[in-house]
N, C-alpha and C positions, 0 to 999 in steps of 0.2 A: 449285574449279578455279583452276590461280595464272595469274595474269595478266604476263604480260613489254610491258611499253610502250616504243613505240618514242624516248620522249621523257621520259620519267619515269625513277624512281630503278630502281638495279642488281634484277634478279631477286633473291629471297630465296629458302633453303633450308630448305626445310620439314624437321626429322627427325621421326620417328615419332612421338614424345611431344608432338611439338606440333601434328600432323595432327590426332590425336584430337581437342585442345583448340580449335581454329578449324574445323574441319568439310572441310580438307584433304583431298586422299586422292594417293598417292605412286603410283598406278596411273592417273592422269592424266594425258597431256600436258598442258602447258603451253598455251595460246593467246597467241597474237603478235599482240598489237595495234597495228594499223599507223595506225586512224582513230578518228576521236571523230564521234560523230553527235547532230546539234542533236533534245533530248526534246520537240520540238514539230514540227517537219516533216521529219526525220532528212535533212537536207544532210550529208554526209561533207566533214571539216576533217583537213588532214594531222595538227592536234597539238589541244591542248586550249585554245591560249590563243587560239589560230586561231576557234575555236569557241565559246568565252565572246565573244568581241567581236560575231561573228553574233548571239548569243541576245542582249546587250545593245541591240546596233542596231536588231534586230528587235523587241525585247520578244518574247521566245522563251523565255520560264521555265516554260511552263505545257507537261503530260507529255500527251502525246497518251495513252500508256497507261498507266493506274495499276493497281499490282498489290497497293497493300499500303493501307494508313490515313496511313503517312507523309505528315503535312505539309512536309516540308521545300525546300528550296530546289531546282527542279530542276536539274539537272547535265550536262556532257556526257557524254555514252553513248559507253562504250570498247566500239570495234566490230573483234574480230578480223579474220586477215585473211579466212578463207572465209568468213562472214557481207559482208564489202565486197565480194564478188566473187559472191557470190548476189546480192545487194541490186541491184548492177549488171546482173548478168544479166536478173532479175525487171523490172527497169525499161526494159530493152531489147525484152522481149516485148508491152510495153503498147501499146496500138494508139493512131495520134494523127495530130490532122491538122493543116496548116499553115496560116497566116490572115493574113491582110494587117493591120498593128496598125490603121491607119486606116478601110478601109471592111468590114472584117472579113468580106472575101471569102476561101473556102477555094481556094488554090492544090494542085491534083492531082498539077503534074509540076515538075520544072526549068525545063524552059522556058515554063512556063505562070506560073513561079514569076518565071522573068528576063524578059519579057512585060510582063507586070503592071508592076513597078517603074521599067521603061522608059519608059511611056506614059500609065499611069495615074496611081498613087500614088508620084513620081518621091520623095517628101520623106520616106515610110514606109518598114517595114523588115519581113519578115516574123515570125512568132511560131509556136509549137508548142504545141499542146494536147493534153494528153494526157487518155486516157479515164479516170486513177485519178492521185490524188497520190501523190509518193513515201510517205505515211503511211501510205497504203492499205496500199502494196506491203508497206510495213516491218509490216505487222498479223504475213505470214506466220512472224514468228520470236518470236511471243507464243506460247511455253511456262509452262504452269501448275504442272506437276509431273511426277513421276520414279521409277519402281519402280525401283531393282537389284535386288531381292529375283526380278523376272517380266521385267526390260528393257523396261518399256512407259511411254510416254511420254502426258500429258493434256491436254488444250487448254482446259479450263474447270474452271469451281473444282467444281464436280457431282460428276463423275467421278473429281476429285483425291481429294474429301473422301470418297467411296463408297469405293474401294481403299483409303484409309489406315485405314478401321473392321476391314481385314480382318488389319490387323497386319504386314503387309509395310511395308519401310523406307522411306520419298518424302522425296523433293526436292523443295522447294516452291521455287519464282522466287518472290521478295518483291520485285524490282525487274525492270525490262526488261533491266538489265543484267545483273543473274541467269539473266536469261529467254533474253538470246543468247547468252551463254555454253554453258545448256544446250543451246540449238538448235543449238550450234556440234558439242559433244561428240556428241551425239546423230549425228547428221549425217553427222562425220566420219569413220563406223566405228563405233562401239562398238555400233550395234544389228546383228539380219544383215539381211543385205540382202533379205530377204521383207519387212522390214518398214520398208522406207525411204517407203512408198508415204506413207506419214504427209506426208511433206515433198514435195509433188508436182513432178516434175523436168522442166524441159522435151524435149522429144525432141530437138532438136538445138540443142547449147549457142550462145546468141549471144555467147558471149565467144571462141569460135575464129574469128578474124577474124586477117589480117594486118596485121601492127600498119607503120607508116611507122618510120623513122629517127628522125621528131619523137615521135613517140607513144613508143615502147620506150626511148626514153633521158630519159623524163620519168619523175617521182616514183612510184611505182608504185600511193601510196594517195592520190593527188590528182585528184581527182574532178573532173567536170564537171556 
C-alpha cells in the first residue's frame, strides 16, 4: 500500500517490475497521510516531529500493540486520513463523565457544572473521564491478516495461520502500521458491503456535526 505524507518526501511511482519486487500492488489507492499517532497512547500529531517530542516528554516508546518479534525503537504511527476520522468518531461515542479535579465530584449538567465552581471549588477546574482510553479505542484497527485470494479479513493470529495452510494468498500486518493501512483498504471499499460488519459502524455518525468558522478553518488533522 503507498503511503503519500503530508509532510515527508514527494510520493514515489511504483512501475510493475518494481511492485513485484517490494510487495506493491498498482490496483491500490494510495493513502493520504495527514497524522502521525503516539505507539503507546495514539494522541494524533499534525506531522512526525510533532510527535517524536510527545513520545520523548512522555517516555512514550513503548508499542501498546505488538505484531511481530521486532525489538526495535518504537516509532510514530502514520495514520491516514479515514483511520483519523474513525479514530475520532470512535472516541466521540465513548461514554464519560465530568469531575471536579479537587473534590472529585461528578458534575451532571452546565449549570450544576457552573454552580459548583462558583461556590464551592472557586480555585479547581473541571476534568473528563472517559470510560475506555484512546488505546482501547485505537485496538479496533488491529488487523492480523488478509485473503485476496476469498476477500476475507482475520483479527487473530489463529485464524490467520488456519486459512494460510489452505494455500490462498494473506497479508500479514507485522506492524500496526501495517495493520492500519490494511484496516484502512479494507474499510474503504474494497470488501462488499455484506461484509463491512467486521468493522462495526456506528448508526449515526458523530462526526456530522456543524462545524463554527473557528473549527472549519483549522488544520483539518489537528486533533484535540
Amino acid at each position: 500500500i503507498d503511503l503519500v505524507s503530508s509532510d515527508d518526501e514527494e510520493p514515489s511511482t511504483s512501475h510493475s517490475d518494481t511492485a513485484a519486487a517490494d510487495g506493491h500492488s498498482n490496483s491500490l489507492l494510495p493513502q493520504i497521510i495527514q497524522c502521525y499517532a503516539c505507539p503507546q497512547c495514539f494522541l494524533l500529531f499534525s506531522t512526525k516531529d510533532e510527535c517524536l517530542k510527545h513520545m520523548s516528554t512522555k517516555n512514550h516508546f513503548h508499542q501498546s500493540f505488538k505484531l511481530s518479534d521486532n525489538k526495535g525503537t518504537a516509532r510514530p504511527i502514520s495514520f491516514p486520513s479515514f483511520a483519523k476520522k474513525r479514530l475520532v468518531s470512535l472516541c466521540k461515542d465513548v461514554p464519560f463523565q465530568v469531575k471536579c479535579v479537587a473534590c472529585h465530584q461528578t458534575l451532571r449538567s452546565h449549570m450544576e457544572l457552573t454552580a459548583h465552581f462558583r461556590v464551592r471549588c472557586q480555585n479547581a477546574g473541571p476534568v473528563a473521564i472517559a470510560e475506555k482510553s484512546i488505546t482501547q479505542v485505537a485496538k479496533e484497527f488491529i488487523v492480523r491478516g488478509y485473503c485476496s485470494d476469498c476477500n476475507q479479513v482475520f483479527m487473530d493470529v489463529a485464524s490467520t495461520q488456519s486459512h494460510k495452510n489452505s494455500g490462498h494468498k494473506i497479508t500479514l500486518a507485522n506492524s500496526v502500521e501495517e495493520s492500519v493501512l490494511l484496516y484502512c483498504h479494507i474499510s474503504e471499499g474494497s470488501r462488499p458491503p455484506c461484509d463491512l460488519h467486521l468493522f462495526s459502524q456506528p448508526k449515526i455518525s458523530s462526526l456530522k456535526r456543524i462545524l463554527s468558522v473557528k473549527e472549519s478553518s483549522a488544520e483539518d488533522c489537528i486533533v484535540p
